[in-house]
N, CA, C and O atoms as a Tripos MOL2 file, in Angstrom:
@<TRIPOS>MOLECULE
protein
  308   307    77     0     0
PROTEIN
NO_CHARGES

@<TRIPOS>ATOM
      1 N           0.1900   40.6250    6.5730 N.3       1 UNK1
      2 CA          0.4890   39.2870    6.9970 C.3       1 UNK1
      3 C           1.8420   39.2210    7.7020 C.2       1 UNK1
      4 O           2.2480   38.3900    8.5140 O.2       1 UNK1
      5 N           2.6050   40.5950    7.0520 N.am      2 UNK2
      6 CA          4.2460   40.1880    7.9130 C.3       2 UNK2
      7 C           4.0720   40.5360    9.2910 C.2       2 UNK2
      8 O           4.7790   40.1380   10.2170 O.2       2 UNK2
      9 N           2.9020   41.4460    9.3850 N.am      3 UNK3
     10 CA          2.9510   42.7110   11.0240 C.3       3 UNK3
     11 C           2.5550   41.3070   11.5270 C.2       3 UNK3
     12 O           3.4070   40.8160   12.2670 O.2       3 UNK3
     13 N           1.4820   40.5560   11.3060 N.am      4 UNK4
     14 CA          0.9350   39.4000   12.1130 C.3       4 UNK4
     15 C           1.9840   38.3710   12.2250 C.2       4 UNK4
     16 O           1.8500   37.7400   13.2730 O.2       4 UNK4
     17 N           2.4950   38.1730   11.8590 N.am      5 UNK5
     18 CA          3.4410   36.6700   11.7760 C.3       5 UNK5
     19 C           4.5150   37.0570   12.8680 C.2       5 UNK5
     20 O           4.7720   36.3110   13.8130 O.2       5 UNK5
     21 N           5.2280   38.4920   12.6290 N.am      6 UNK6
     22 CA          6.0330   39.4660   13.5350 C.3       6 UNK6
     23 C           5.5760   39.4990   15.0220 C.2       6 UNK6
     24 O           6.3360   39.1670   15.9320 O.2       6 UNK6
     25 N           3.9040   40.0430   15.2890 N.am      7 UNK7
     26 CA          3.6600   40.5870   16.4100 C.3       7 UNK7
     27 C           3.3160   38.9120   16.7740 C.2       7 UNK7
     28 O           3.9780   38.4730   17.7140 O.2       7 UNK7
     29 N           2.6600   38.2570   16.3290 N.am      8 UNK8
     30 CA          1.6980   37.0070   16.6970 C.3       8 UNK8
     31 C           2.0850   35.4420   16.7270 C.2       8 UNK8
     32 O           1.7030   34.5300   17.4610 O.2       8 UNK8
     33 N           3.0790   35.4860   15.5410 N.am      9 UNK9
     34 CA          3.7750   34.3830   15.3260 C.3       9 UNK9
     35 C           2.6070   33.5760   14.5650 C.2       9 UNK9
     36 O           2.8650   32.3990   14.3150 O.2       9 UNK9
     37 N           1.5860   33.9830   14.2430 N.am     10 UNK10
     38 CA          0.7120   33.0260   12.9480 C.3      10 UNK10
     39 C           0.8500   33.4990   11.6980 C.2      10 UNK10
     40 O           0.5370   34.6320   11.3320 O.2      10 UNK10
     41 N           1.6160   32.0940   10.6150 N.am     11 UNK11
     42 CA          2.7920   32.6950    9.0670 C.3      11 UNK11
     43 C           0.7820   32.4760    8.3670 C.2      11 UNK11
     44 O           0.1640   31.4290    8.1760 O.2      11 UNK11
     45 N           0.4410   33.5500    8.2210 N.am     12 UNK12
     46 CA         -0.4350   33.3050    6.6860 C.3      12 UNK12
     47 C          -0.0130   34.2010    5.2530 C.2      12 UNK12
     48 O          -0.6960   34.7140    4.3670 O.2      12 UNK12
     49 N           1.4640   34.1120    5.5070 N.am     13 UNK13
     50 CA          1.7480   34.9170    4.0190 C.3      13 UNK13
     51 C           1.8830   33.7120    3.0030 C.2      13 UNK13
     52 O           2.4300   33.9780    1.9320 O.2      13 UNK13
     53 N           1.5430   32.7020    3.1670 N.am     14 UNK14
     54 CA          1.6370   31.9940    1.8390 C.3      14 UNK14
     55 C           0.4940   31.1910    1.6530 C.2      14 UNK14
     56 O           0.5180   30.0560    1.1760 O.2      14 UNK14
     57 N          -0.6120   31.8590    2.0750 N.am     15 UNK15
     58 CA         -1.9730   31.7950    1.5960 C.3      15 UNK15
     59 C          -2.2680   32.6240    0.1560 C.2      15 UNK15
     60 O          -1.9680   33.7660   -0.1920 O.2      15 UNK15
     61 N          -2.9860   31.5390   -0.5170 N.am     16 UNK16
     62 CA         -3.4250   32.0340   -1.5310 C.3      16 UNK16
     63 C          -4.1630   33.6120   -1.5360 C.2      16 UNK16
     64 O          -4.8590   33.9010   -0.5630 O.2      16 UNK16
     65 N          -4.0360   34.3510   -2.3580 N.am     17 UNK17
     66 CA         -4.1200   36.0040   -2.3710 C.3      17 UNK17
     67 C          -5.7190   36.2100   -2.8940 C.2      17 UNK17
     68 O          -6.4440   37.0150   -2.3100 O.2      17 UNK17
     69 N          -6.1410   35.5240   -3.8860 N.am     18 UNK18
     70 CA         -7.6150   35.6600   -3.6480 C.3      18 UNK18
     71 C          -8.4660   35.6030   -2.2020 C.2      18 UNK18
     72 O          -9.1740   36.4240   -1.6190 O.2      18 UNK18
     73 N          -8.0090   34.1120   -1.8900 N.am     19 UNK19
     74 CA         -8.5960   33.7430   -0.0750 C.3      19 UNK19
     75 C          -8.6260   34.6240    0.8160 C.2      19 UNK19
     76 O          -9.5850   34.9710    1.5050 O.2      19 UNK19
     77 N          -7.4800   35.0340    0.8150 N.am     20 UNK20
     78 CA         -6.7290   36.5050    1.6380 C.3      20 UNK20
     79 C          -7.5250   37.8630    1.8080 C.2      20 UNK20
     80 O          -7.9400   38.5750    2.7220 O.2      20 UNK20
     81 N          -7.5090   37.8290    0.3700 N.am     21 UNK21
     82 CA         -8.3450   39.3800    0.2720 C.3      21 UNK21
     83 C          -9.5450   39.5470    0.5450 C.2      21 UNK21
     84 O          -9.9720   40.5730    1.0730 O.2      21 UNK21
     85 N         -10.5640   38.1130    0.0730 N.am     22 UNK22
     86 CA        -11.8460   38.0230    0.4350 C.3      22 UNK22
     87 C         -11.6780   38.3290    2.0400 C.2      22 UNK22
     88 O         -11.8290   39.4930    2.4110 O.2      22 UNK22
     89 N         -11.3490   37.2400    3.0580 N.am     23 UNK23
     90 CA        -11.1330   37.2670    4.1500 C.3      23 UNK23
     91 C         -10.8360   38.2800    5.0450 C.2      23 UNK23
     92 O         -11.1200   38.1990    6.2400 O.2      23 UNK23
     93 N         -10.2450   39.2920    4.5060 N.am     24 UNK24
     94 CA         -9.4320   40.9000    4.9760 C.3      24 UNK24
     95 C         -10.4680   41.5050    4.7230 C.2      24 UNK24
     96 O         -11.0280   42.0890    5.6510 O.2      24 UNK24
     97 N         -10.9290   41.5380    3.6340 N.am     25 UNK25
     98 CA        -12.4250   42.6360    3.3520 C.3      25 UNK25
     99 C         -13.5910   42.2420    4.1100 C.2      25 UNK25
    100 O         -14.3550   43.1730    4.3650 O.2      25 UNK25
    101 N         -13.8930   41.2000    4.4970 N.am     26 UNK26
    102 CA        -15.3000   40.6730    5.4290 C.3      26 UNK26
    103 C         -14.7960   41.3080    6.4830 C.2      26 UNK26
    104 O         -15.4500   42.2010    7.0210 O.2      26 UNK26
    105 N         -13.5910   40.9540    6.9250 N.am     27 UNK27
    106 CA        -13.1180   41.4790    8.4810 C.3      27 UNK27
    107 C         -13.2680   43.0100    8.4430 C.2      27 UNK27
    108 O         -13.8270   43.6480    9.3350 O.2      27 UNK27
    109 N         -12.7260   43.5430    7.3450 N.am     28 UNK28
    110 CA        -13.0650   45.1120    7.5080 C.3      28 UNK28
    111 C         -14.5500   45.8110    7.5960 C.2      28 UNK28
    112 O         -14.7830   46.7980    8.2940 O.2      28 UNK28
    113 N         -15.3740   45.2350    6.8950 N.am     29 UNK29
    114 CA        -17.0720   45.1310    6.6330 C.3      29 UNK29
    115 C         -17.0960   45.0650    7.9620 C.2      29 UNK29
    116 O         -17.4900   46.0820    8.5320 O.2      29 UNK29
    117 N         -16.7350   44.0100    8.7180 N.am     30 UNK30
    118 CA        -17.9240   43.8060   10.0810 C.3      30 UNK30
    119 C         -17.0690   44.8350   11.0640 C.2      30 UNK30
    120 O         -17.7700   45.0130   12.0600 O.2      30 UNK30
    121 N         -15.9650   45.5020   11.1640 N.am     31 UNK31
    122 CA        -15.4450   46.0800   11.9470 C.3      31 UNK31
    123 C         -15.9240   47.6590   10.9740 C.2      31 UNK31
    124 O         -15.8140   48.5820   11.7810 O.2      31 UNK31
    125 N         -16.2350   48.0320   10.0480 N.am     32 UNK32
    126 CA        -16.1230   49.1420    9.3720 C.3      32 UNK32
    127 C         -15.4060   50.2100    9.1820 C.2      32 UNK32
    128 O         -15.4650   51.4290    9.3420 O.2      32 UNK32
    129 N         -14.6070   49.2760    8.7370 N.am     33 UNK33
    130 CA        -12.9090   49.8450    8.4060 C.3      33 UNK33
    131 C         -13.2020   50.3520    7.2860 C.2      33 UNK33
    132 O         -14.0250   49.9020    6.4890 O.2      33 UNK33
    133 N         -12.2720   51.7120    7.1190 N.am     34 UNK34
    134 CA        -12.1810   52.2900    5.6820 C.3      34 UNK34
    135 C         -10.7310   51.3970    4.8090 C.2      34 UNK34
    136 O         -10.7230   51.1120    3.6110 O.2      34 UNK34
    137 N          -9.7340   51.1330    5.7000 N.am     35 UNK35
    138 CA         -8.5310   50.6420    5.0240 C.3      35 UNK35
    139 C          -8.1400   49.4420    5.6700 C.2      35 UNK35
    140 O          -8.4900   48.9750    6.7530 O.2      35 UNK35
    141 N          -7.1240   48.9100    4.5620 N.am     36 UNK36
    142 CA         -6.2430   48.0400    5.2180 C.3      36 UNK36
    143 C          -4.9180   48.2080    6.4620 C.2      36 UNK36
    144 O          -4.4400   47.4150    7.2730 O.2      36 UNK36
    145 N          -4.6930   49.3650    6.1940 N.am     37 UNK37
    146 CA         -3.9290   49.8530    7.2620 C.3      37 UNK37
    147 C          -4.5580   50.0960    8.7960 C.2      37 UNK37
    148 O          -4.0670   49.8490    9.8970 O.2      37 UNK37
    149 N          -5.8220   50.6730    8.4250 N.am     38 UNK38
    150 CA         -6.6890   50.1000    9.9540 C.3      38 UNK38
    151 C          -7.0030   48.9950   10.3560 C.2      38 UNK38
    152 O          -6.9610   48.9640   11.5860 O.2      38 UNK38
    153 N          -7.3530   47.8940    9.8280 N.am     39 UNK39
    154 CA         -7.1240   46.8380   10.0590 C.3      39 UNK39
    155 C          -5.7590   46.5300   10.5350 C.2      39 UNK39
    156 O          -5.8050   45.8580   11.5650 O.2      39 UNK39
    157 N          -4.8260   46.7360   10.2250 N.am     40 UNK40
    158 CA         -3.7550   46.2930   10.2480 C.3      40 UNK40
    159 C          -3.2200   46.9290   11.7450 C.2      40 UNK40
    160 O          -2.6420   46.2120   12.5610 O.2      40 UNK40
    161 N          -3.4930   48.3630   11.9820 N.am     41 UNK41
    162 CA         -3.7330   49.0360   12.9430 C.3      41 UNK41
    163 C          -4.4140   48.4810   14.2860 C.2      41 UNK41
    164 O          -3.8660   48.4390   15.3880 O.2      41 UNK41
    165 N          -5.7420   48.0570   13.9730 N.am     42 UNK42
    166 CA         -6.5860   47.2940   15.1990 C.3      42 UNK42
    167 C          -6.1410   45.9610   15.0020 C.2      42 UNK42
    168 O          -6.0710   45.3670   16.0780 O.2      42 UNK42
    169 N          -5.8590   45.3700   14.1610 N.am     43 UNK43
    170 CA         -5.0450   43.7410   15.1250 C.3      43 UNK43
    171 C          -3.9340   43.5420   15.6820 C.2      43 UNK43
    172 O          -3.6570   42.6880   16.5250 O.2      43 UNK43
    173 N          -3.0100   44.6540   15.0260 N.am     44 UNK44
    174 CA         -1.4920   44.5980   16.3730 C.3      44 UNK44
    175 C          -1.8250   45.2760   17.2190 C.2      44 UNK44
    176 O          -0.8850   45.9100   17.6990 O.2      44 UNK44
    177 N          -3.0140   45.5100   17.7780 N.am     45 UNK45
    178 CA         -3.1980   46.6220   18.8640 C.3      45 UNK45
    179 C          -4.1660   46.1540   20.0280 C.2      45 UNK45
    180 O          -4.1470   46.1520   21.2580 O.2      45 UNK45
    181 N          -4.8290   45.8460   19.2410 N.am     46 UNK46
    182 CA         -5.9010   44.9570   20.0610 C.3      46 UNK46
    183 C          -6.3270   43.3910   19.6390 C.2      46 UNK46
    184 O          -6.8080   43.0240   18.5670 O.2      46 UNK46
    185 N          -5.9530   42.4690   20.9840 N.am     47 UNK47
    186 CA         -5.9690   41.0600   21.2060 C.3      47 UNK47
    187 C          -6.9980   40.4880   20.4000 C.2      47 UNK47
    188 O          -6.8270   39.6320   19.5310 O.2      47 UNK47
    189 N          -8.1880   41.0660   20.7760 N.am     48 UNK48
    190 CA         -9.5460   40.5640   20.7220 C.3      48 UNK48
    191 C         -10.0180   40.3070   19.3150 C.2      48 UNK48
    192 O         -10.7270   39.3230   19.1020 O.2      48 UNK48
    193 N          -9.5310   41.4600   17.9390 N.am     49 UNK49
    194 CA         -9.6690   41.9090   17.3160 C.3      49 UNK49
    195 C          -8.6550   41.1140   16.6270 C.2      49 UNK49
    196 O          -8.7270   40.9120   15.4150 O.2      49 UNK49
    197 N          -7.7510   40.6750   17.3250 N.am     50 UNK50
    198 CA         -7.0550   39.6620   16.2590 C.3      50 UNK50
    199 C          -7.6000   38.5530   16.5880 C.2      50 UNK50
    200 O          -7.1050   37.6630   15.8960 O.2      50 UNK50
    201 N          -8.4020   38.1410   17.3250 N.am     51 UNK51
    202 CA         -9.0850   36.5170   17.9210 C.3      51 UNK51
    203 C          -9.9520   36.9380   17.0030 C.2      51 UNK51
    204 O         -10.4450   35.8290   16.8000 O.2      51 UNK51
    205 N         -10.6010   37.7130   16.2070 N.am     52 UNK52
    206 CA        -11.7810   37.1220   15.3180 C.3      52 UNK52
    207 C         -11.2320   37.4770   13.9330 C.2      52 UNK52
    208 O         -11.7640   36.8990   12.9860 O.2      52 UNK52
    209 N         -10.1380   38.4400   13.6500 N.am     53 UNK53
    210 CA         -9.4150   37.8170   12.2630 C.3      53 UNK53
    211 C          -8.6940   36.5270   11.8720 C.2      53 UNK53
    212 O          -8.4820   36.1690   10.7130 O.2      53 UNK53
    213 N          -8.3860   35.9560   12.8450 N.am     54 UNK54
    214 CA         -7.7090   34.6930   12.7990 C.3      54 UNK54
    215 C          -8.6420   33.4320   12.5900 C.2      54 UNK54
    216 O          -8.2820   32.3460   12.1350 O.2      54 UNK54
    217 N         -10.2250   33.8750   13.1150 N.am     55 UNK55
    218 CA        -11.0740   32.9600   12.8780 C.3      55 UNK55
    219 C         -11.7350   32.7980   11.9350 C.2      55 UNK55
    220 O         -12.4230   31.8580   11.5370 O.2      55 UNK55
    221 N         -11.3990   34.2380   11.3880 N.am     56 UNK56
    222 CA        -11.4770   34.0620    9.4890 C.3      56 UNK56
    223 C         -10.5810   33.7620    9.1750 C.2      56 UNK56
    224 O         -10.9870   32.7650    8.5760 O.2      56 UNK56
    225 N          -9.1070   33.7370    8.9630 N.am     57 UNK57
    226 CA         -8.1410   33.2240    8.3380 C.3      57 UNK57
    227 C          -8.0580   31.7940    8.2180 C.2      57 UNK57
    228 O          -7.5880   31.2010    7.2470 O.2      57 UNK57
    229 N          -8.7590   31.0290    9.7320 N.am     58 UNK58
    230 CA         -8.4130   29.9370    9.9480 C.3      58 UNK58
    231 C          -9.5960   29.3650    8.9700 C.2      58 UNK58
    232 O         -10.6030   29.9580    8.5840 O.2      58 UNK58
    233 N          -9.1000   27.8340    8.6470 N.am     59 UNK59
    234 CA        -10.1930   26.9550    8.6050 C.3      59 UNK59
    235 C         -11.0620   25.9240    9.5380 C.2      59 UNK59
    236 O         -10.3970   25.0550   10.1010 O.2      59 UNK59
    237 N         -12.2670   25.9270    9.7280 N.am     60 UNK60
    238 CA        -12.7800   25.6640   10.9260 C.3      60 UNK60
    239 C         -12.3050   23.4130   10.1530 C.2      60 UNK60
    240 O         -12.3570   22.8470    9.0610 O.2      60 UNK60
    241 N         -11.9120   23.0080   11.6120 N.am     61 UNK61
    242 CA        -11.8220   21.3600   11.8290 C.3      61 UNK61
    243 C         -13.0200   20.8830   11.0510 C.2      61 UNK61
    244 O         -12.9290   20.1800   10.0450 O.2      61 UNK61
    245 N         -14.4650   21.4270   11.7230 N.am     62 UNK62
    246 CA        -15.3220   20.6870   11.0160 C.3      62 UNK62
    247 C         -15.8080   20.4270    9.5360 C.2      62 UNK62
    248 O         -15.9590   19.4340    8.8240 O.2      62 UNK62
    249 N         -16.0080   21.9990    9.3920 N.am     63 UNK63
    250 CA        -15.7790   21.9990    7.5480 C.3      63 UNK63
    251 C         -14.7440   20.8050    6.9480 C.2      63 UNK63
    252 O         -14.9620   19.9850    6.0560 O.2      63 UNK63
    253 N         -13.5310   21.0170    7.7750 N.am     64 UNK64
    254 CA        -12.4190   19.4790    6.9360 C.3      64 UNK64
    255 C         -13.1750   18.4590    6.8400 C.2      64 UNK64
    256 O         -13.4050   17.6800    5.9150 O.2      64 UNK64
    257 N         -13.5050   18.5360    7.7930 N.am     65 UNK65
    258 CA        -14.0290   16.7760    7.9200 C.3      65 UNK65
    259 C         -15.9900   16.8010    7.3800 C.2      65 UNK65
    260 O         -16.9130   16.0080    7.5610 O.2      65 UNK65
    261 N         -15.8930   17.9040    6.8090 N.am     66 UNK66
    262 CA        -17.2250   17.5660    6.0050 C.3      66 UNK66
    263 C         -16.8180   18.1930    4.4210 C.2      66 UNK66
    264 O         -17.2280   19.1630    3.7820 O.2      66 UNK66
    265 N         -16.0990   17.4320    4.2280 N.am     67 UNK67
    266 CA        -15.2140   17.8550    2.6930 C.3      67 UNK67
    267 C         -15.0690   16.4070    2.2200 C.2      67 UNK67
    268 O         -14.1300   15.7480    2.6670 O.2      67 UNK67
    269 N         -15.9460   15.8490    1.3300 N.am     68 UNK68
    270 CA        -15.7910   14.7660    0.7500 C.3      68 UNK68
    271 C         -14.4630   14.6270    0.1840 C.2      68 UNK68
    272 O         -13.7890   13.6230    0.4150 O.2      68 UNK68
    273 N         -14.0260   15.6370   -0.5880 N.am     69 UNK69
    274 CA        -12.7960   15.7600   -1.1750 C.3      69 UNK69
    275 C         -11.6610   15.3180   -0.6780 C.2      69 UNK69
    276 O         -10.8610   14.6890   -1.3690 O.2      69 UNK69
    277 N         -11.4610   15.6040    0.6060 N.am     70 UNK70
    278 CA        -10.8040   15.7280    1.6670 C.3      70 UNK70
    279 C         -10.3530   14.4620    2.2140 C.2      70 UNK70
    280 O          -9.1750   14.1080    2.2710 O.2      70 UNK70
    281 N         -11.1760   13.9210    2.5410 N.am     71 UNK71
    282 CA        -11.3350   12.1900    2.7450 C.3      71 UNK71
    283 C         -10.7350   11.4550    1.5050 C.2      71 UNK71
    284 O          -9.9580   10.5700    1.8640 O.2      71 UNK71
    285 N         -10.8610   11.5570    0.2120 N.am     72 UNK72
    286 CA        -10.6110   10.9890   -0.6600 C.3      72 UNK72
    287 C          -9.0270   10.8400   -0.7050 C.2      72 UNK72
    288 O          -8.2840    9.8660   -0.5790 O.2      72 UNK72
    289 N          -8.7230   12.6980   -1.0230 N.am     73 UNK73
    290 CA         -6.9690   12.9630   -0.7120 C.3      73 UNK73
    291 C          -6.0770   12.0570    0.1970 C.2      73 UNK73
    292 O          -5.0980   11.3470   -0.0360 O.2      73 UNK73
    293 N          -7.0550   12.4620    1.7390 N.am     74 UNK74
    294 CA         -6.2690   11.8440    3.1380 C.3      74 UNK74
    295 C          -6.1570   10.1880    2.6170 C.2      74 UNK74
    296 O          -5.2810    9.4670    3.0950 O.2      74 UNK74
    297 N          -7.0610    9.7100    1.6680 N.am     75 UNK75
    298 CA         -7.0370    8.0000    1.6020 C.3      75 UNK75
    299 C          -5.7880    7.5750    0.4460 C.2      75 UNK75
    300 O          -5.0070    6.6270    0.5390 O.2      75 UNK75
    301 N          -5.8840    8.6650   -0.7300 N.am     76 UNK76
    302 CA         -5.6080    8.1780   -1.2410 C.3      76 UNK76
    303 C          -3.2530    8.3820   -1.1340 C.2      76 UNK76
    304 O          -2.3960    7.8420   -1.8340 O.2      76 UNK76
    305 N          -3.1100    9.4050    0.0880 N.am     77 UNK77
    306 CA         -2.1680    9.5920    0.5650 C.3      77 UNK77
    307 C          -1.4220    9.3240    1.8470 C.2      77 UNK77
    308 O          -0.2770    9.7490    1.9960 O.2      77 UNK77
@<TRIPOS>BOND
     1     1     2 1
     2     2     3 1
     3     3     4 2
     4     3     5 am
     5     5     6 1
     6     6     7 1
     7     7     8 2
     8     7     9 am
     9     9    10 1
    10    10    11 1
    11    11    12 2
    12    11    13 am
    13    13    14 1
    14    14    15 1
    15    15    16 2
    16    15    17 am
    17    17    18 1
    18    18    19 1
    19    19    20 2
    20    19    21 am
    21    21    22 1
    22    22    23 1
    23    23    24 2
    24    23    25 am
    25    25    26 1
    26    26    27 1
    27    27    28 2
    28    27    29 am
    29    29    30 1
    30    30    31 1
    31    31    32 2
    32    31    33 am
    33    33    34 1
    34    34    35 1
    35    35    36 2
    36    35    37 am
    37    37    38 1
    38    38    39 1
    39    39    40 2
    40    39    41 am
    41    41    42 1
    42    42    43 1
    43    43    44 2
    44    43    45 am
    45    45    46 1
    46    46    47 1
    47    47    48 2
    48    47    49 am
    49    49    50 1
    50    50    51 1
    51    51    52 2
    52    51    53 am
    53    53    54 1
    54    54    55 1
    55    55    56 2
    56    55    57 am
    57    57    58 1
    58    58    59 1
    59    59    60 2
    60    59    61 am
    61    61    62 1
    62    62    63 1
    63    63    64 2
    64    63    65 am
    65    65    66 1
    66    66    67 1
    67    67    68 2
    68    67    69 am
    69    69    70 1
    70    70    71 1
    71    71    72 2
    72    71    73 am
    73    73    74 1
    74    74    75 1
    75    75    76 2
    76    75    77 am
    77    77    78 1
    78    78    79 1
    79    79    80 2
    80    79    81 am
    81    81    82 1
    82    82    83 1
    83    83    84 2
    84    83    85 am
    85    85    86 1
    86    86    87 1
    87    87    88 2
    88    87    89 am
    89    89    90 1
    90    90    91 1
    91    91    92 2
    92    91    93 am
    93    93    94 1
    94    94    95 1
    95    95    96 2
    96    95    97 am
    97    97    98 1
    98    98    99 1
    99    99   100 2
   100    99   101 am
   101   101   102 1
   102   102   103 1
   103   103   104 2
   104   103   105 am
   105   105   106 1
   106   106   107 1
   107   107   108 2
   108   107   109 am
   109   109   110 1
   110   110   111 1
   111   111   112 2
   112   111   113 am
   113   113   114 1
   114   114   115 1
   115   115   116 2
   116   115   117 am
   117   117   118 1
   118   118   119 1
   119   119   120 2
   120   119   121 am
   121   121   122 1
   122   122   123 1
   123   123   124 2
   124   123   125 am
   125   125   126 1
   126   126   127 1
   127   127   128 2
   128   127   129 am
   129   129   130 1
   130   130   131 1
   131   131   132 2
   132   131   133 am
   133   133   134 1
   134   134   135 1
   135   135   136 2
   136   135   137 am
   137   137   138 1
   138   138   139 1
   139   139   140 2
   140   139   141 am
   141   141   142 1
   142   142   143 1
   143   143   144 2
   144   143   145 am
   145   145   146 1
   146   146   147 1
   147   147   148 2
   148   147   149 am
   149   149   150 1
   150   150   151 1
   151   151   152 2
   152   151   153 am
   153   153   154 1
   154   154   155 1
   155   155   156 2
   156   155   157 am
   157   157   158 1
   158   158   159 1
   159   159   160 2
   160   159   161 am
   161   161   162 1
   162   162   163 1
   163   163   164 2
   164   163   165 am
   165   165   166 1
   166   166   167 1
   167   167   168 2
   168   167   169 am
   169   169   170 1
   170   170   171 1
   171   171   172 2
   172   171   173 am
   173   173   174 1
   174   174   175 1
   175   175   176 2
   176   175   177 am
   177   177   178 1
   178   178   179 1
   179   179   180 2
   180   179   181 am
   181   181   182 1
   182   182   183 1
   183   183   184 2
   184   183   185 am
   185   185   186 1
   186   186   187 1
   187   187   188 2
   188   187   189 am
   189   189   190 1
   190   190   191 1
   191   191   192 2
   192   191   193 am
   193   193   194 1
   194   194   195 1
   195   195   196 2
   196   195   197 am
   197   197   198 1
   198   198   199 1
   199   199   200 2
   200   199   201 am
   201   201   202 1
   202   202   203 1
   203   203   204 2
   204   203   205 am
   205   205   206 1
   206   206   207 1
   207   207   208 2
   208   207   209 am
   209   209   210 1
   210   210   211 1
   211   211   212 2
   212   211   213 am
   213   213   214 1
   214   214   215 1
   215   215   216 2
   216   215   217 am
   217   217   218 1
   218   218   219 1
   219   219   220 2
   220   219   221 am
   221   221   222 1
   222   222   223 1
   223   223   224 2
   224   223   225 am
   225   225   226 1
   226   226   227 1
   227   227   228 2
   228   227   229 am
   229   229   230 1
   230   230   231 1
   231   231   232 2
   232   231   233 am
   233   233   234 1
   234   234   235 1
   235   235   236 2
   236   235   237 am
   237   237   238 1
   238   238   239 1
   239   239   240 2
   240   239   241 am
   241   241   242 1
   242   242   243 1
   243   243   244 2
   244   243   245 am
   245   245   246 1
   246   246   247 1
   247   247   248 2
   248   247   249 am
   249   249   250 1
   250   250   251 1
   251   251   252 2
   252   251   253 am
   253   253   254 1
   254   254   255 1
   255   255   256 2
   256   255   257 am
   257   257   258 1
   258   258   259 1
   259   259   260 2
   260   259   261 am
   261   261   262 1
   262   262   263 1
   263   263   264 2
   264   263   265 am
   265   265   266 1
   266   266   267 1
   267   267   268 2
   268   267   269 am
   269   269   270 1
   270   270   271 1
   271   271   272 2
   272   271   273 am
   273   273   274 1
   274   274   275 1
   275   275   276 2
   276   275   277 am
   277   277   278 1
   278   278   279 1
   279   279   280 2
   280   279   281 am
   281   281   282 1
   282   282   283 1
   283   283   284 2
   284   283   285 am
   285   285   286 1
   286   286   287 1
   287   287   288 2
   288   287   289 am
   289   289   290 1
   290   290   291 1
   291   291   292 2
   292   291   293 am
   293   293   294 1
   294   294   295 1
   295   295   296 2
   296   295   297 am
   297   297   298 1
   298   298   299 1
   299   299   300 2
   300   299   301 am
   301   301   302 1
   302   302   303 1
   303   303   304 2
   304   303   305 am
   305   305   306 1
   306   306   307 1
   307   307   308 2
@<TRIPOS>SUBSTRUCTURE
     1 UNK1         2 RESIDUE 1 A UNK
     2 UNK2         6 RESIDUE 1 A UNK
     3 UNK3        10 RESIDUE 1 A UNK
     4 UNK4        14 RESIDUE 1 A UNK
     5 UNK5        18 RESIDUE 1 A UNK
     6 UNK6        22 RESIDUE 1 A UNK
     7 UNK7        26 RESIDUE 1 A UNK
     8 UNK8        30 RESIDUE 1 A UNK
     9 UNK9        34 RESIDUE 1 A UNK
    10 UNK10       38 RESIDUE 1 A UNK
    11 UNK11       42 RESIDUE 1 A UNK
    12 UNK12       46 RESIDUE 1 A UNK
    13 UNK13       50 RESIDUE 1 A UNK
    14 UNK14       54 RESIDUE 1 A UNK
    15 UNK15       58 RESIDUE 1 A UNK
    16 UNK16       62 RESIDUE 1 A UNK
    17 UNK17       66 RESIDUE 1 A UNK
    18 UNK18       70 RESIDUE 1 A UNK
    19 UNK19       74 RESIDUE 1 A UNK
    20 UNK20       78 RESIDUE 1 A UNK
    21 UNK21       82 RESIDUE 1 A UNK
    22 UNK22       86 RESIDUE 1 A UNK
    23 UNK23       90 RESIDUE 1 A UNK
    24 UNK24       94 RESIDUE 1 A UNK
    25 UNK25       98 RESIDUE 1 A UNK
    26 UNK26      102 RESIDUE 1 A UNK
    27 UNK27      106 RESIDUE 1 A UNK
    28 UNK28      110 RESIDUE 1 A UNK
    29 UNK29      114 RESIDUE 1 A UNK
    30 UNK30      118 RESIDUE 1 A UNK
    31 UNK31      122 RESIDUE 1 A UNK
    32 UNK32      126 RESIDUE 1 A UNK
    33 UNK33      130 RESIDUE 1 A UNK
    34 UNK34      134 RESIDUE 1 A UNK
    35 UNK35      138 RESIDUE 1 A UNK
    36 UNK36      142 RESIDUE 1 A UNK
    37 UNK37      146 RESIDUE 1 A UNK
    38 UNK38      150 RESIDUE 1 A UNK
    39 UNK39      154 RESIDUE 1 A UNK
    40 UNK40      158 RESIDUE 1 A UNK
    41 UNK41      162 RESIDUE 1 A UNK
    42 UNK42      166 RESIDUE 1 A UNK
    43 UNK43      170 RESIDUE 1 A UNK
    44 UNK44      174 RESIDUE 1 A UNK
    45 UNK45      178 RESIDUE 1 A UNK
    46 UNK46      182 RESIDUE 1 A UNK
    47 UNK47      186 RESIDUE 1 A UNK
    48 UNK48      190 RESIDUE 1 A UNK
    49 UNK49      194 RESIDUE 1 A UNK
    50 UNK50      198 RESIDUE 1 A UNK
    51 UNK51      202 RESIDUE 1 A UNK
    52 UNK52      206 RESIDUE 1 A UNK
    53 UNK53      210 RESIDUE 1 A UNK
    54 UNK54      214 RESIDUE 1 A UNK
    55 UNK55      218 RESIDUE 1 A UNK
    56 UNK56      222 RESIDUE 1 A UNK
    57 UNK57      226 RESIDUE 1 A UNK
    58 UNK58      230 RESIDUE 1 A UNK
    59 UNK59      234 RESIDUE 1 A UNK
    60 UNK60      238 RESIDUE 1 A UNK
    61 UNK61      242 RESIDUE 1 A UNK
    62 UNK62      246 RESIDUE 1 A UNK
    63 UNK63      250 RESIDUE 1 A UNK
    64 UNK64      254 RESIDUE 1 A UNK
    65 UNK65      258 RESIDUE 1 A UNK
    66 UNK66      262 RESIDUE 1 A UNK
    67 UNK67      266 RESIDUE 1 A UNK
    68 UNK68      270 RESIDUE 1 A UNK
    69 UNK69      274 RESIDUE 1 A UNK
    70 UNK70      278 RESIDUE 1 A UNK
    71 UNK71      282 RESIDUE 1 A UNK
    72 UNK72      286 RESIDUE 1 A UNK
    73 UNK73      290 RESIDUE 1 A UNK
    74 UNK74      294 RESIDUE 1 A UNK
    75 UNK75      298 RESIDUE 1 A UNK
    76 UNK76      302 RESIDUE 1 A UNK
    77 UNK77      306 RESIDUE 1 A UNK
């Protein structure tokens, strides 16, 4: 998370560490990475490859706004 925040300027080091790890391991699965260091390897290296880890990191707009929960919070704050 520091190499990314460093090379990229997007802070996800103070994401929760369960979220994180799930998220890092799918990304490695679909790329078929043996490590985290390859990963870590192919997103400061290649653009592209960080455009679809980031789209796991991120949370998609719509999901928010189909979060009952969500609505409740935003009202009741």
């Amino acid at each position: 998370m520091e190499g990314i925040f460093r090379h990229y300027g997007y802070d996800f080091r103070n994401y929760v560490f369960s979220s994180i790890r799930r998220r890092i391991l799918h990304r490695m699965r679909e790329e078929r990475l043996q490590s985290i260091s390859a990963l870590q390897a192919l997103v400061l290296h290649n653009k592209k490859s960080m455009s679809k880890l980031l789209g796991d990191l991120s949370i998609t707009v719509t999901e928010m706004f189909r979060d009952p929960s969500f609505f409740l919070t935003f009202r009741k704050t």
